[in-house]
TORNU-497330 format. One record per residue (C-alpha): x, y, z; residue in one letter. Coordinates in Angstrom, 1 decimal, always signed. Layout:
<rs>
+--------+--------+--------+-----+
|     c1 |     c2 |     c3 | res |
+--------+--------+--------+-----+
|      X |      Y |      Z |   A |
...
+--------+--------+--------+-----+
</rs>
This chain:
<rs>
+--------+--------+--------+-----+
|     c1 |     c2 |     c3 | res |
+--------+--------+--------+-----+
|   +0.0 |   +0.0 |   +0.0 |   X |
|   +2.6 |   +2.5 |   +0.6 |   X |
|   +4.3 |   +1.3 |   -2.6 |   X |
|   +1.3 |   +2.0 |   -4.7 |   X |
|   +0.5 |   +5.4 |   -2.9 |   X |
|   +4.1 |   +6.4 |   -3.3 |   X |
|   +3.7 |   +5.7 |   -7.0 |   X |
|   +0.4 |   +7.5 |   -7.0 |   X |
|   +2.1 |  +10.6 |   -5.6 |   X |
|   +5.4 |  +10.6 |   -8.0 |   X |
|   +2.5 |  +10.5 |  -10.8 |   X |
|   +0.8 |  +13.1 |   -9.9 |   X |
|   +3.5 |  +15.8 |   -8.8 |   X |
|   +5.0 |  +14.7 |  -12.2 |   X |
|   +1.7 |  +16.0 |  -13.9 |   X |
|   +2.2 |  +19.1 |  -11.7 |   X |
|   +5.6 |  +19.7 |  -12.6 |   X |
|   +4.7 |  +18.7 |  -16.4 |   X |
|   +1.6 |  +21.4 |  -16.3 |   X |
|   +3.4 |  +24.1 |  -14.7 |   X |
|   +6.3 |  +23.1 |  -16.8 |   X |
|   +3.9 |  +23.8 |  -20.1 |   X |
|   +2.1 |  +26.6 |  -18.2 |   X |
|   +5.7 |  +28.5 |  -18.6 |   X |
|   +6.6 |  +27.7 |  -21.9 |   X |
|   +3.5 |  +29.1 |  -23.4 |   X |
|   +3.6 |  +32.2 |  -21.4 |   X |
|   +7.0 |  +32.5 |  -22.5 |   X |
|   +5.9 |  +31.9 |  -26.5 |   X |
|   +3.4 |  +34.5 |  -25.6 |   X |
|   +5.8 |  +37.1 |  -24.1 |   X |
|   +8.1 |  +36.4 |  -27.6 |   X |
|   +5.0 |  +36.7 |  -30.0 |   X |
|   +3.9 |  +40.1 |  -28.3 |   X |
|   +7.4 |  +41.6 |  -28.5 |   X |
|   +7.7 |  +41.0 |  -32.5 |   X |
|   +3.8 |  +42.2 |  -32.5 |   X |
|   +5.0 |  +45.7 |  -30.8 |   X |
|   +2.3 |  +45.5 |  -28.3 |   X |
|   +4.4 |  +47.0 |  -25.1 |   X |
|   +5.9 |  +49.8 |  -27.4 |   X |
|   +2.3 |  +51.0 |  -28.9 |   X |
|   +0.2 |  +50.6 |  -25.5 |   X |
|   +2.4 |  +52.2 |  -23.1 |   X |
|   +2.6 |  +56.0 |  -23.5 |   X |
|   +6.1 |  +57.2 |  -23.0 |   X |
|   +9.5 |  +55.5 |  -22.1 |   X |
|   +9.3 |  +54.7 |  -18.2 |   X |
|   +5.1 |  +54.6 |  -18.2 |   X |
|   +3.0 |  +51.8 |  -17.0 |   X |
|   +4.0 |  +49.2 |  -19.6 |   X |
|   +0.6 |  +48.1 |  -21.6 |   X |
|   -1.4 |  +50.9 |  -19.9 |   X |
|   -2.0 |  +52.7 |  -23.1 |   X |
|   -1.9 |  +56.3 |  -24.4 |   X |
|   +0.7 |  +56.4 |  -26.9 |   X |
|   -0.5 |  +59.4 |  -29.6 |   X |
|   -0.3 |  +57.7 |  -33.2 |   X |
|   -0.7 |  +60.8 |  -35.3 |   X |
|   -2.0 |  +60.3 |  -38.5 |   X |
|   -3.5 |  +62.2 |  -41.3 |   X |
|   -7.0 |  +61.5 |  -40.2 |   X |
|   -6.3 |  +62.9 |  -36.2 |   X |
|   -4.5 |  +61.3 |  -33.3 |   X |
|   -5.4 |  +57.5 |  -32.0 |   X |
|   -4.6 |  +56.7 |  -28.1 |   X |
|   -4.0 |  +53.3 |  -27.5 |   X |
|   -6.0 |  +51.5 |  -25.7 |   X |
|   -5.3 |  +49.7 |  -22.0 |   X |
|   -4.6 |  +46.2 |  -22.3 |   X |
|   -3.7 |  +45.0 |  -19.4 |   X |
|   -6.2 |  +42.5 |  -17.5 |   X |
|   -7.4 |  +45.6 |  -15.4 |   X |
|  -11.2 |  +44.7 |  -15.5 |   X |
|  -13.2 |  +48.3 |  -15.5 |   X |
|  -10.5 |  +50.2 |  -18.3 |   X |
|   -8.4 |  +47.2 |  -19.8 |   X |
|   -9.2 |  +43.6 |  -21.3 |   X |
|   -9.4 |  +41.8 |  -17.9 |   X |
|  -13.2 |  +40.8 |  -18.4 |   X |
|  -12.8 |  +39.8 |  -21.9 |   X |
|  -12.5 |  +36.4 |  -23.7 |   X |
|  -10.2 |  +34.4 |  -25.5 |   X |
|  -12.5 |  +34.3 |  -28.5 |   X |
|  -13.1 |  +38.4 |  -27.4 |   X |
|   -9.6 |  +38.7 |  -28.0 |   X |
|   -9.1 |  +36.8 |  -31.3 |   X |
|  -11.8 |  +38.8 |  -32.6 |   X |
|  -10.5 |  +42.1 |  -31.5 |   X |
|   -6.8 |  +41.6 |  -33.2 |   X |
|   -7.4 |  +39.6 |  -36.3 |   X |
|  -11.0 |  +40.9 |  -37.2 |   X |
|  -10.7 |  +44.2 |  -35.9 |   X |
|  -14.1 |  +44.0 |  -33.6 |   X |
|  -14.7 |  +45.4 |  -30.5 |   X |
|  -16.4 |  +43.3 |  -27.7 |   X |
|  -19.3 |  +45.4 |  -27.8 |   X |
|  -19.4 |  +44.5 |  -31.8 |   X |
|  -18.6 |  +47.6 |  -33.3 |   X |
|  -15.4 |  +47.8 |  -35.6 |   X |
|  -11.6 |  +49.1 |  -34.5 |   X |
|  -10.2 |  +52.3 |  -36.5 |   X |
|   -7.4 |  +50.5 |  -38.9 |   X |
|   -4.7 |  +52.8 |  -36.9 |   X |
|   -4.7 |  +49.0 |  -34.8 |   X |
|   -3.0 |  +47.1 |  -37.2 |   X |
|   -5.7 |  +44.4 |  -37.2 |   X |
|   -4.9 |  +43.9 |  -41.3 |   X |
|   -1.8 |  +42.6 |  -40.4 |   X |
|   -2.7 |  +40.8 |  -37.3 |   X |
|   -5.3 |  +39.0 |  -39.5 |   X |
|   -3.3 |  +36.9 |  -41.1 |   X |
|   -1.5 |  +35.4 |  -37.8 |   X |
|   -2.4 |  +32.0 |  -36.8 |   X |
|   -5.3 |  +32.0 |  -33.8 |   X |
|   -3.3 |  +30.5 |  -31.4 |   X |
|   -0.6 |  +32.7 |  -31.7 |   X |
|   -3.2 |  +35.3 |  -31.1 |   X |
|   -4.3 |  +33.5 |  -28.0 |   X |
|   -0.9 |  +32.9 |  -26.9 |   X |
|   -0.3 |  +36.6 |  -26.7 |   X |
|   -3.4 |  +37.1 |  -24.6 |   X |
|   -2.4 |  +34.4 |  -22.5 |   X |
|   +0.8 |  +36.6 |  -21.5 |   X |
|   -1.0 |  +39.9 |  -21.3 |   X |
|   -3.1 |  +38.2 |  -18.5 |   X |
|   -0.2 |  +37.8 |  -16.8 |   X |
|   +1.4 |  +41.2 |  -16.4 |   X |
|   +0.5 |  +44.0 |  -14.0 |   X |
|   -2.9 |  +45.3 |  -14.1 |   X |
|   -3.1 |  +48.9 |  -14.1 |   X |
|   -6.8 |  +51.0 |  -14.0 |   X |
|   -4.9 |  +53.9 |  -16.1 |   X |
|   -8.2 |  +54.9 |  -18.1 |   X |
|   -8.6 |  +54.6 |  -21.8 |   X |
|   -8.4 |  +58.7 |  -23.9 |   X |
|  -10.3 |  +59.8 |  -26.0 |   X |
|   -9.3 |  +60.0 |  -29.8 |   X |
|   -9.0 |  +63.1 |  -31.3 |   X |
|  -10.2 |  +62.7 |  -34.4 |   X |
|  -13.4 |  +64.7 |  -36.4 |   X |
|  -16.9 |  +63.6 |  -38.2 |   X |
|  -16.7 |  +61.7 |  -40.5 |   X |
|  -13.6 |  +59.8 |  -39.8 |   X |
|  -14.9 |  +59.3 |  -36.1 |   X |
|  -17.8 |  +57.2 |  -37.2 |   X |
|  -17.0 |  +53.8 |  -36.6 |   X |
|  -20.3 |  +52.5 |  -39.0 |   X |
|  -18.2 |  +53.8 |  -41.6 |   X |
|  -15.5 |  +51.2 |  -41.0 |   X |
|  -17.5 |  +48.7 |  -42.6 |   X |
|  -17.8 |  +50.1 |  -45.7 |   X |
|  -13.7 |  +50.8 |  -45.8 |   X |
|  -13.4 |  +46.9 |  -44.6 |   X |
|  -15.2 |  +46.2 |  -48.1 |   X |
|  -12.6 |  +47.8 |  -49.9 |   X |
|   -9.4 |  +47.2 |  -47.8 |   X |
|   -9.6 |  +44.5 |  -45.3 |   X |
|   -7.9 |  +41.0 |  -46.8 |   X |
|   -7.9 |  +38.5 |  -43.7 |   X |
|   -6.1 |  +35.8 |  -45.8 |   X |
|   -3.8 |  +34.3 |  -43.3 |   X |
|   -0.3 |  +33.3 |  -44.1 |   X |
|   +1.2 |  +29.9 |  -43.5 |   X |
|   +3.4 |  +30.3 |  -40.6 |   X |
|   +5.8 |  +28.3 |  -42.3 |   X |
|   +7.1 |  +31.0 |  -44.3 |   X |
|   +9.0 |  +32.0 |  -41.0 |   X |
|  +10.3 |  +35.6 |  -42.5 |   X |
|   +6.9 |  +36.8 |  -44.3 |   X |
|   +4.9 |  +35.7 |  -41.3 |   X |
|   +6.9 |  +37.6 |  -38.8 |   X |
|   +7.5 |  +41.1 |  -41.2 |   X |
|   +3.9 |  +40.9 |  -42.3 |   X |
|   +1.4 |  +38.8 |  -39.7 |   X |
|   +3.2 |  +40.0 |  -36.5 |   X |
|   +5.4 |  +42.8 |  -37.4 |   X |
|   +3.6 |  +44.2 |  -39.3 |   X |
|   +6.0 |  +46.0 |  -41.5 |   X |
|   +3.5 |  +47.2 |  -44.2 |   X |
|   +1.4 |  +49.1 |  -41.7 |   X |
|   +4.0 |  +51.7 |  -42.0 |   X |
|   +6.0 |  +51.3 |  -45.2 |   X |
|   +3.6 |  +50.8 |  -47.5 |   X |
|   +2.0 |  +53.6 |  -48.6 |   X |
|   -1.9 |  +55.0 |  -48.4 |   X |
|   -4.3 |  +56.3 |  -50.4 |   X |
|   -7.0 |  +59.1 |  -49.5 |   X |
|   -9.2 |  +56.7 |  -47.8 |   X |
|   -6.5 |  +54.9 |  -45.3 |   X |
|   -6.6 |  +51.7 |  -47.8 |   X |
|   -2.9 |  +50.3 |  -49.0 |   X |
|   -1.5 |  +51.4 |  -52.5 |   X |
|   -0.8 |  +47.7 |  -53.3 |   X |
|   +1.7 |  +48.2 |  -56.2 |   X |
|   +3.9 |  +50.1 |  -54.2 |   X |
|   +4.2 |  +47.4 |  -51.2 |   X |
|   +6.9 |  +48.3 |  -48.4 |   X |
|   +7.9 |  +51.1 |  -51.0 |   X |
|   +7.6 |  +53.5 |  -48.5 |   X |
|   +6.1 |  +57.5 |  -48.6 |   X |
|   +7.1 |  +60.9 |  -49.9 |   X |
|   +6.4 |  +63.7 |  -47.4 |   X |
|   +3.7 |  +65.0 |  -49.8 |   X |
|   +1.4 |  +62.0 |  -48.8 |   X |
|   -0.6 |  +61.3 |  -45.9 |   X |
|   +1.7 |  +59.4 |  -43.7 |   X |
|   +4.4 |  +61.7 |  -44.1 |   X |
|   +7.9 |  +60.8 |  -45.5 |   X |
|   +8.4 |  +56.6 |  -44.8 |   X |
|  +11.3 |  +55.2 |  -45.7 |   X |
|  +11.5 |  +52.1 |  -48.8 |   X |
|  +12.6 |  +48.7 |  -47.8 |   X |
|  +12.3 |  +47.0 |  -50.7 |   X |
|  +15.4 |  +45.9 |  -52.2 |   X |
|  +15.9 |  +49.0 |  -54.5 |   X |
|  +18.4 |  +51.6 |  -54.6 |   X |
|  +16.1 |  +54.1 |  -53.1 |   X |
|  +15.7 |  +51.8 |  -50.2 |   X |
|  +17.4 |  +49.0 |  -48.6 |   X |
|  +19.4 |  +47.7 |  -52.0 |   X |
|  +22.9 |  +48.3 |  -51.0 |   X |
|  +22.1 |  +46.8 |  -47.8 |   X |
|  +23.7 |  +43.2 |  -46.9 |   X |
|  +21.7 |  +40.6 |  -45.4 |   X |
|  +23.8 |  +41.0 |  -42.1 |   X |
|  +23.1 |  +44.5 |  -42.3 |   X |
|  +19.6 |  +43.8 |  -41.9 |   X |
|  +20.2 |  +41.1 |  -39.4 |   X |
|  +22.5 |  +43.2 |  -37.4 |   X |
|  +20.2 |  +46.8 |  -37.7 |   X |
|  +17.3 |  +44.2 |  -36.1 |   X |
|  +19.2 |  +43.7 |  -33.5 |   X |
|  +21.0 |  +47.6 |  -33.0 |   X |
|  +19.1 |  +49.9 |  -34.6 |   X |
|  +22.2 |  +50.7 |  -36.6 |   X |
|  +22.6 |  +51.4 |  -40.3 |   X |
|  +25.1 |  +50.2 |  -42.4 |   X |
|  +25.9 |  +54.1 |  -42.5 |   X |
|  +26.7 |  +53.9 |  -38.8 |   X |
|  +23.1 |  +56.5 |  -38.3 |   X |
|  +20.9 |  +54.9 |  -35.5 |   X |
|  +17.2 |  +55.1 |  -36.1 |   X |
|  +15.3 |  +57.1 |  -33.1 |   X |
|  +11.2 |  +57.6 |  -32.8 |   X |
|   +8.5 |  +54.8 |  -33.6 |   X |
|  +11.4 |  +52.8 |  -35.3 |   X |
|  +13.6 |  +53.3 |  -32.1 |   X |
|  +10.8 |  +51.7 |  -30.4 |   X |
|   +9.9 |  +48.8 |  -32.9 |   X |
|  +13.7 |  +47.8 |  -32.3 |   X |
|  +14.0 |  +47.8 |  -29.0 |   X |
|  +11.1 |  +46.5 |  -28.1 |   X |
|  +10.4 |  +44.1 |  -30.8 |   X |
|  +13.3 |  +43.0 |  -33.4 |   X |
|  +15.9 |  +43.4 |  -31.1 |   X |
|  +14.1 |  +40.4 |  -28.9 |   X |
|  +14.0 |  +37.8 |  -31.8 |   X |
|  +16.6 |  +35.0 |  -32.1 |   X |
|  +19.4 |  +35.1 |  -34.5 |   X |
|  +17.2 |  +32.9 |  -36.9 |   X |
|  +14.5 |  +34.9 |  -36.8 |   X |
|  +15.9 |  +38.1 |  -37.4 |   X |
|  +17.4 |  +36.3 |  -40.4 |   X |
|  +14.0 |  +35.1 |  -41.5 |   X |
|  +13.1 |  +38.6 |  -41.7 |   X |
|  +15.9 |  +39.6 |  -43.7 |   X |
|  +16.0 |  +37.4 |  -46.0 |   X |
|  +12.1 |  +37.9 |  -47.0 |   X |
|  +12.6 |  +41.9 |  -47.4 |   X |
|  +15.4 |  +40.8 |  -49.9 |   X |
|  +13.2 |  +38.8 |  -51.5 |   X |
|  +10.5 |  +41.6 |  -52.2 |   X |
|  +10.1 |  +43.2 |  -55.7 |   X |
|  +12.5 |  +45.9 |  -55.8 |   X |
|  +10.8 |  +49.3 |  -55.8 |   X |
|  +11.5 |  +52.7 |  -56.9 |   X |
|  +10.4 |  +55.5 |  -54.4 |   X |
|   +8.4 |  +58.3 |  -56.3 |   X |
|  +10.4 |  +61.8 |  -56.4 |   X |
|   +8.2 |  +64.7 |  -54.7 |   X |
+--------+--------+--------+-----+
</rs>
């Protein structure tokens, strides 16, 4: 009898260990997956804010976004809200309450990651430190503040076609980086200008001046793959200039986090891309 309960109890603190053992690794998946997705650096407000808390002003042509809380406070972040709430939120773009996200939250791009990836990252948000920072207000006008609008745009814009995780380098510049957000260019109406994918803007156009990272001479042509690698990593420029501002951020809270293969994977697909000329103003 003691034999058999000894055994019983080995078993059991074995499935323990084995559970908590798993419990780690996926929180740790989760803490990698919302590094590369830039989560920390677009929902905390300011270098040395309440990480996650929201806040951060993304200025765009059509007024300034705040992001949102998103940390498991339950009255002003996502502490009362699902799984499936969550999946719907960053690859459909759709609120809890049903109505439709502004495309300043890269939902596009998060469409086309895999769900459980998705729920991996809200499986580590639940674990960092709720905060009860309330959400701002955006500052943006009629008629780009009507979110019944959105539906119309998501006609015209929104592509949810996921892409196979396999392709290690697209899926982490495109589905969790998302890369395009940013240096691909817009038209009038907020929607991508396709042809000119990761081709960056001119300072004439809505976003502003963007820098090309296609493989042309006006962008990233003369780079080397371990330039790319190594800027990932740095923030450093073949040219010895380090970026600073949103980029500063996306490195340092995102690339600069990825293994050596992945920031490889990432190179190597932006070398891969249709070389692009950038437009002269």
């Amino acid at each position: 009898m003691k034999l058999l309960k000894g055994i019983l109890f080995s078993v059991l603190m074995g499935m323990v260990c084995l559970f908590s053992f798993s419990s780690l690794l996926q929180a740790a998946e989760g803490e990698y997956l919302t590094a590369i997705a830039g989560c920390k650096g677009c929902h905390t407000k300011e270098e040395g804010a309440t990480p996650f808390a929201g806040g951060h002003a993304l200025k765009t042509p059509f007024g300034v976004f705040y992001t949102p809380n998103i940390t498991p406070d339950e009255e002003n972040g996502i502490g009362n809200w699902t799984e499936d709430q969550f999946v719907q939120a960053v690859k459909h773009g759709i609120r809890p309450d049903g109505s439709y996200y502004f495309p300043s939250f890269p939902y596009p791009s998060y469409a086309k990651m895999t769900d459980e990836d998705a729920k991996k990252i809200f499986g580590f948000l639940k674990t960092v430190a709720p905060s009860d920072i309330a959400n701002k207000e955006h500052e943006i006008s009629a008629p780009f503040s009507w979110r019944w609008l959105q539906a119309f745009w998501r006609v015209l814009f929104f592509d949810d076609t996921p892409i196979d995780p396999e392709e290690r380098g697209k899926y982490l510049t495109h589905a969790l980086g998302h890369c395009s957000e940013c240096h691909t260019p817009r038209n009038q109406m907020g929607g991508f200008i396709q042809d000119r994918f990761m081709a960056g803007s001119l300072k004439s156009e809505p976003a502003g001046k963007v820098p090309n990272i296609t493989p042309h001479a006006d962008g990233i042509g003369e780079w080397s793959r371990g330039d790319l690698i190594s800027f990932f990593e740095s923030g450093m420029k073949p040219n010895f200039d380090d970026v600073q501002g949103e980029m500063g951020i996306v490195i340092s809270q995102g690339t600069s986090r990825l293994s050596l293969e992945d920031r490889a994977a990432m190179a190597d697909y932006l070398l891969s891309l249709p070389a692009i000329a950038t437009p002269k103003d």
